[in-house]
C-alpha positions as CSV (number, residue, x, y, z in Angstrom):
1,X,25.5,33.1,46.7
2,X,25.5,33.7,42.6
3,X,23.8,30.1,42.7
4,X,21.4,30.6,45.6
5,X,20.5,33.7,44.3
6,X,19.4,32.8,40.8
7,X,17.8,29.6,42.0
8,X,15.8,32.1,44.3
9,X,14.3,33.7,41.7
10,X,13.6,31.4,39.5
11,X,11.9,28.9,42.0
12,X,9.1,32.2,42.4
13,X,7.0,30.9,39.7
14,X,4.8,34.5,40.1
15,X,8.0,36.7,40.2
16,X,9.9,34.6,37.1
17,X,6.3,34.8,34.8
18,X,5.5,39.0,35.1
19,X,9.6,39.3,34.4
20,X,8.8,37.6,31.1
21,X,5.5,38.4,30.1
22,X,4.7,41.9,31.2
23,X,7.9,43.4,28.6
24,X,6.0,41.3,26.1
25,X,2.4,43.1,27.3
26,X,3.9,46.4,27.4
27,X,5.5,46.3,23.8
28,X,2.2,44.7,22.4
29,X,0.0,47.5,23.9
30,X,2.6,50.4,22.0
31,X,2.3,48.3,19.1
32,X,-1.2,47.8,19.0
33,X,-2.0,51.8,19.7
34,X,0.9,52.9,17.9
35,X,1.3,50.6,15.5
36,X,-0.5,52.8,12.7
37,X,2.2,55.7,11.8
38,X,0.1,58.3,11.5
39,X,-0.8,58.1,15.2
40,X,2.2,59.1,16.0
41,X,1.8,62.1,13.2
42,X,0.0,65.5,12.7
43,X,-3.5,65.6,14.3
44,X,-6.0,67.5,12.0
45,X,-9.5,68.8,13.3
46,X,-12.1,68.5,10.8
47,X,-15.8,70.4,11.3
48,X,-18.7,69.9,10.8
49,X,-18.1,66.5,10.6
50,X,-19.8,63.1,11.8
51,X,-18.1,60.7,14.5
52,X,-17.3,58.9,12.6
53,X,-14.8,60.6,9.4
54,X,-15.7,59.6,6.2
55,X,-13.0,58.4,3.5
56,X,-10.2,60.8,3.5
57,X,-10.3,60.6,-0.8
58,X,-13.8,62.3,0.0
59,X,-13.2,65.1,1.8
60,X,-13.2,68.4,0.4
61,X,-9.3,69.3,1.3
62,X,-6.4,70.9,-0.5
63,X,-5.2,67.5,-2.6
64,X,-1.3,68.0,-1.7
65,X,-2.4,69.0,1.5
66,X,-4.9,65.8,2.5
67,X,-2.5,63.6,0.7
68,X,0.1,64.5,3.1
69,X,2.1,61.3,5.2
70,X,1.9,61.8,9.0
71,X,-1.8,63.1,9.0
72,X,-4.6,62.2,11.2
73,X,-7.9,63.6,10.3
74,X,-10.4,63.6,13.2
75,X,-14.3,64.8,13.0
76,X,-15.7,67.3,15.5
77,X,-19.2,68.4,15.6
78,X,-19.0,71.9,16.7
79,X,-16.5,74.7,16.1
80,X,-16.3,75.0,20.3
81,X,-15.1,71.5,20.5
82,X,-12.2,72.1,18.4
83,X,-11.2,75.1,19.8
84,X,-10.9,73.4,22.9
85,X,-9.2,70.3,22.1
86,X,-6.5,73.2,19.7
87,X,-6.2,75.2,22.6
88,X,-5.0,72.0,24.9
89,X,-2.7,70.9,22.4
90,X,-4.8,68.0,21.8
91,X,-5.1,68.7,18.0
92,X,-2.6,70.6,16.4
93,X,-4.5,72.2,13.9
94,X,-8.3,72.7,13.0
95,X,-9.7,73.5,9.6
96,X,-13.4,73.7,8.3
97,X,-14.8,75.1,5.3
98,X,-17.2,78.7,5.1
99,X,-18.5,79.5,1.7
100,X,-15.8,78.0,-0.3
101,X,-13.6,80.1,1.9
102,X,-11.3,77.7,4.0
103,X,-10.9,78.5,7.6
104,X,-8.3,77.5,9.6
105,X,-6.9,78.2,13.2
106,X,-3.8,76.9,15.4
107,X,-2.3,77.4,18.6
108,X,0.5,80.3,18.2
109,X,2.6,78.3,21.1
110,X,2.8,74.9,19.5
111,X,5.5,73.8,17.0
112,X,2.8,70.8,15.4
113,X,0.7,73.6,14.5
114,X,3.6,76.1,12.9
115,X,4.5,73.3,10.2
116,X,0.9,72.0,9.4
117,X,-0.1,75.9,8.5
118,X,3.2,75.9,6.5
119,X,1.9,72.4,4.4
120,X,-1.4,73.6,4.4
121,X,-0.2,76.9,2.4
122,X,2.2,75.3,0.3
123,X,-0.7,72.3,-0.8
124,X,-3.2,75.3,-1.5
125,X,-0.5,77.8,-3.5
126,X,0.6,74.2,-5.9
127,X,-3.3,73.9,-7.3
128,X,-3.9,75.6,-10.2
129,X,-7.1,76.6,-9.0
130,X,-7.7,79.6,-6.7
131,X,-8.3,78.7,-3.0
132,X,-9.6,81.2,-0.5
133,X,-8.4,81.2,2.8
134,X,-8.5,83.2,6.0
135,X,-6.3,82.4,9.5
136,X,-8.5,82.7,12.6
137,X,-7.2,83.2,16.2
138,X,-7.8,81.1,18.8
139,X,-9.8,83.3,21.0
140,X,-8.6,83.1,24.9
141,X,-5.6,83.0,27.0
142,X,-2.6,80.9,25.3
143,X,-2.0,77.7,27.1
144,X,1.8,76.5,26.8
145,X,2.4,73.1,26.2
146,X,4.6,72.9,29.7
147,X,1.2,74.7,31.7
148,X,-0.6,71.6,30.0
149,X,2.3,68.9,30.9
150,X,3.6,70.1,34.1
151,X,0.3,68.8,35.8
152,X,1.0,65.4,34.4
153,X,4.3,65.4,35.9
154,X,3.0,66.0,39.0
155,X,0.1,63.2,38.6
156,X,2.7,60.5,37.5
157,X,4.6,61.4,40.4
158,X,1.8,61.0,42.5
159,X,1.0,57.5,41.0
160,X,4.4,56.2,41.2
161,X,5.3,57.3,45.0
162,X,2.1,56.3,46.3
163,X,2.4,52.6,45.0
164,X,6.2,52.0,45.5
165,X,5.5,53.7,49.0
166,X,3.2,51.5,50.1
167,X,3.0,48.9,48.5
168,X,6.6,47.6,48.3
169,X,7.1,48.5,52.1
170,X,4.5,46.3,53.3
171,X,5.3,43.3,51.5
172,X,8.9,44.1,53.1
173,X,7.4,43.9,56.4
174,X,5.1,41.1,55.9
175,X,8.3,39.3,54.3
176,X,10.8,40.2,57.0
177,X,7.7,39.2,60.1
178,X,7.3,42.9,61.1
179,X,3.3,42.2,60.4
180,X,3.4,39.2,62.3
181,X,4.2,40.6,65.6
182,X,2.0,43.8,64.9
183,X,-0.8,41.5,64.9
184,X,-0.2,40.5,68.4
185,X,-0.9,44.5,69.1
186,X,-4.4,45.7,69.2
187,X,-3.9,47.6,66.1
188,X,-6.5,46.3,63.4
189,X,-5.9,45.8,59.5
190,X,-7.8,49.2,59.0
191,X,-5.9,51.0,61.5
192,X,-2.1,50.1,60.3
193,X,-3.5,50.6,56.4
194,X,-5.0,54.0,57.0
195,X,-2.0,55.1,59.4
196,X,0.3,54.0,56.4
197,X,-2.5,55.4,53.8
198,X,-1.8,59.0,55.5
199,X,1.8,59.0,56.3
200,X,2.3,58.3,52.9
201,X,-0.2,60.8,51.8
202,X,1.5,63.6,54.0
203,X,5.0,62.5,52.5
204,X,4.2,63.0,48.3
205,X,2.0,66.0,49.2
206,X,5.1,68.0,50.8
207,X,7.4,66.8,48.3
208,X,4.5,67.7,45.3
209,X,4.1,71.0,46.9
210,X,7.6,71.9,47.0
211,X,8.1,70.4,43.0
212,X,5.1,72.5,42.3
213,X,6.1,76.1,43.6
214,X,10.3,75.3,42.7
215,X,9.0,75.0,39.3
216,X,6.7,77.8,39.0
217,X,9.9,80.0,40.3
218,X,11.6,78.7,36.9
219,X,8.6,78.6,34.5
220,X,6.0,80.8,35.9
221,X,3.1,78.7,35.7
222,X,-1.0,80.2,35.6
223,X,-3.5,78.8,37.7
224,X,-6.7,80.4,36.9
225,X,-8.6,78.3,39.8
226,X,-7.8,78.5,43.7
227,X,-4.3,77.3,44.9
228,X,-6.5,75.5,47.8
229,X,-8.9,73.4,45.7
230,X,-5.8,72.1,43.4
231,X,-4.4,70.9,46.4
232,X,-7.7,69.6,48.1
233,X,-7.4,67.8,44.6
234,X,-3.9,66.2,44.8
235,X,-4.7,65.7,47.8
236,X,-7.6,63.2,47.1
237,X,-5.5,62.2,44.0
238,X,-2.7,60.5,46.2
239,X,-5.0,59.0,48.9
240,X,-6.9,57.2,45.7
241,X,-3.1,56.1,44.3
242,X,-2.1,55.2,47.7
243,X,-5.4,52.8,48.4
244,X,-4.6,51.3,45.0
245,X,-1.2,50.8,46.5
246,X,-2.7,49.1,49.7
247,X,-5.0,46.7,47.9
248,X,-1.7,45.4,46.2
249,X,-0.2,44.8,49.3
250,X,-2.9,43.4,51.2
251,X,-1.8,39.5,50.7
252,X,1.4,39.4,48.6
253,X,4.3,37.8,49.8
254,X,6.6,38.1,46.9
255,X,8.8,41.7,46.8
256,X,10.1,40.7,42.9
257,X,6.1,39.7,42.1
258,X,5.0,42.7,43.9
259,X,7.4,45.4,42.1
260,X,6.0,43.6,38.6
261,X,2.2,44.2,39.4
262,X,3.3,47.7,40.4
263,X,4.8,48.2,37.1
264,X,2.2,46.1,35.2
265,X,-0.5,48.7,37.1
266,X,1.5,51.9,37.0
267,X,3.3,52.0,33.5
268,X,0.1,51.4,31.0
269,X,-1.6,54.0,33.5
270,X,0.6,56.3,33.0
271,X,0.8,56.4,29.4
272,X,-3.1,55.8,28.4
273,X,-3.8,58.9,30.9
274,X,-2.2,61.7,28.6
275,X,0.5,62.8,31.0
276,X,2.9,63.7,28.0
277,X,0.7,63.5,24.9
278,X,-2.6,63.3,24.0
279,X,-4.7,59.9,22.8
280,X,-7.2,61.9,20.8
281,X,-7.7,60.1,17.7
282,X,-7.2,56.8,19.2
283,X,-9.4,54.3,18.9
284,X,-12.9,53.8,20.6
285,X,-10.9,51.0,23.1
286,X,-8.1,52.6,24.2
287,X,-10.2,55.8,25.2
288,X,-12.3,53.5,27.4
289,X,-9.5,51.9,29.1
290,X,-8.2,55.3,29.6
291,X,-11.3,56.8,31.3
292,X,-11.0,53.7,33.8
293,X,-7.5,54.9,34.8
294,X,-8.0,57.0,38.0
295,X,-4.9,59.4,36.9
296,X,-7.0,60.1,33.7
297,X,-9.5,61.6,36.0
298,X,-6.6,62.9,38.3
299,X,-5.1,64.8,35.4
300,X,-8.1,66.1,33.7
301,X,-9.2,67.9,36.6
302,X,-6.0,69.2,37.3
303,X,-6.1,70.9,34.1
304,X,-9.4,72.3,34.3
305,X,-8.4,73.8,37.5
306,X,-5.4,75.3,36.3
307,X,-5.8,76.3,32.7
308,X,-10.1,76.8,32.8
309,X,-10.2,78.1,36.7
310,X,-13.2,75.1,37.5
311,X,-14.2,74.9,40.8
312,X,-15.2,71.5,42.4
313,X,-18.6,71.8,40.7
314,X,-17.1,71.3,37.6
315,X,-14.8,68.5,38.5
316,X,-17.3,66.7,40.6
317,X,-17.4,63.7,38.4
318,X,-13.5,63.1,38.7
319,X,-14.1,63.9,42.3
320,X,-16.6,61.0,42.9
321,X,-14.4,58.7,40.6
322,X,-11.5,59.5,42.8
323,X,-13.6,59.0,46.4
324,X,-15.3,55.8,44.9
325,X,-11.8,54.0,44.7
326,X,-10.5,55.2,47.9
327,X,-13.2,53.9,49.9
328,X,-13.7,50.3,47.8
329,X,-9.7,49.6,48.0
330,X,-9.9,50.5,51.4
331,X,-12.6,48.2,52.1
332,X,-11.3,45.4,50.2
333,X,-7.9,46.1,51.3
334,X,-8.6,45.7,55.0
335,X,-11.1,42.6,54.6
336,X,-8.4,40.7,52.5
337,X,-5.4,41.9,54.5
338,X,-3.4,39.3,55.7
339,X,-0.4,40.1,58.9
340,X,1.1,36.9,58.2
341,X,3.0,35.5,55.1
């Protein structure tokens, strides 16, 4: 059985190649995004600044303090901007400079921006010439960094139920013939996906709901939107994970070449669509890549509901993002779909 087993395996060319290369892909794609240290270091928000940041030797900083290790200095045009991006821990701190007086604010709640005021201080108290300063507060309610992670807990979960839910389980019955002799039935390939779409859809929205509110119970989380359009959202959010899922399914055969494109689709997803950190300050490319990620779009409107109270006016975009993959997967998914192995 050892034998049979391993010559299994190895005889499904497909299965045996993502085994191999998609490790190799995933450690590439860190190393490529990360591979710069300071990526991984203190982000800085520079303004007035250009798009693009000029030479950090040219900017008008503290020398200790722009000499630093473990500093990224990102450009922002307008004061709003980086209050924004401060106040959802996407920078951690945000400096600009008023009649030779430098101004500086962070977010009380995160740790990032406690140390960088600390080296900021320190780099301006070591010159020998005198620096003005003045700390300004970030005006608004103080968003936690849990209020802005919890929702991309909920979005991964989302993602990763919704694939291995469907997808996996269909294969299984296409593999094992339970497809084979559903086709003699007068159910259609539409039909059985969308009956599998929804019961799937019903499942990770009870089990989401419960995580949600058992949570809240521990952390007490804010919502300043309606309870009822962030589910209407999640909602959407798992029938566009759970079409994705379908499309996967429609002709594979293969269970081990299946669980690889699931992994291949749902890992690099997960971590270009800040559910635990933010990309800001990565390059042009991987911000692209990460706006074609539907749990980008997922998670940014969960976090305008929740932290900015936005109605569906102001998520419409990620709405129609979200719809426009649901009803293409679907479509393609039931024209390609395949009862047979």
């Amino acid at each position: 059985m050892f034998i049979a087993r391993n010559n299994e395996f190895f005889r499904d060319k497909s299965s045996v190649i993502w085994n191999f290369i998609f490790p190799f892909l995933l450690i590439g794609g860190f190393a490529i995004i990360f591979g710069d240290n300071k990526s991984n270091g203190f982000k800085v928000g520079l303004f007035p600044s250009e798009s693009k940041m000029k030479p950090i030797e040219s900017l008008n900083l503290p020398k200790h303090f722009k000499e630093s290790p473990y500093l990224r200095f990102i450009g922002f045009g307008t004061k709003e901007e980086g209050i924004k991006k401060l106040k959802y821990h996407k920078i951690d701190f945000l400096l600009t400079i008023d009649d030779s007086v430098y101004l500086y604010w962070i977010n009380e709640s995160s740790q990032q921006g406690y140390i960088l005021e600390k080296i900021f201080l320190s780099s301006i108290m070591s010159q020998s010439d005198h620096i003005a300063f003045k700390r300004e507060k970030v005006e608004g309610r103080e968003i936690r960094y849990i209020d802005w992670l919890f929702p991309g807990i909920i979005g991964m979960n989302i993602t990763f139920s919704a694939l291995w839910g469907v997808g996996y389980v269909i294969i299984r019955y296409r593999k094992n013939g339970v497809l084979k002799r559903l086709k003699a039935t007068p159910l259609t390939a539409l039909e059985y996906l969308t009956s599998q779409m929804f019961s799937r859809v019903f499942i990770i929205m009870f089990s989401v709901i419960v995580v949600w509110f058992g949570s809240d119970m521990l952390f007490h989380f804010r919502v300043e939107g309606r309870y009822i359009n962030l589910i209407i959202l999640w909602f959407i959010g798992t029938l566009c994970s759970t079409s994705i899922g379908l499309l996967i399914a429609a002709r594979g055969t293969s269970e081990e070449f299946t669980s690889r494109v699931i992994e291949f689709v749902g890992w690099p997803v997960m971590f270009l669509s800040e559910v635990w950190f933010s990309i800001e300050g990565s390059p042009a490319w991987v911000k692209f890549i990460s706006k074609l990620s539907p749990l980008t779009h997922l998670l940014n409107a969960s976090r305008k509901i929740v932290n900015e109270g936005a109605g569906f006016m102001e998520i419409k975009f990620e709405l129609f993002i979200l719809v426009s993959i649901i009803i293409s997967c679907l479509i393609v998914g039931s024209l390609s779909f395949s009862w047979n192995e």
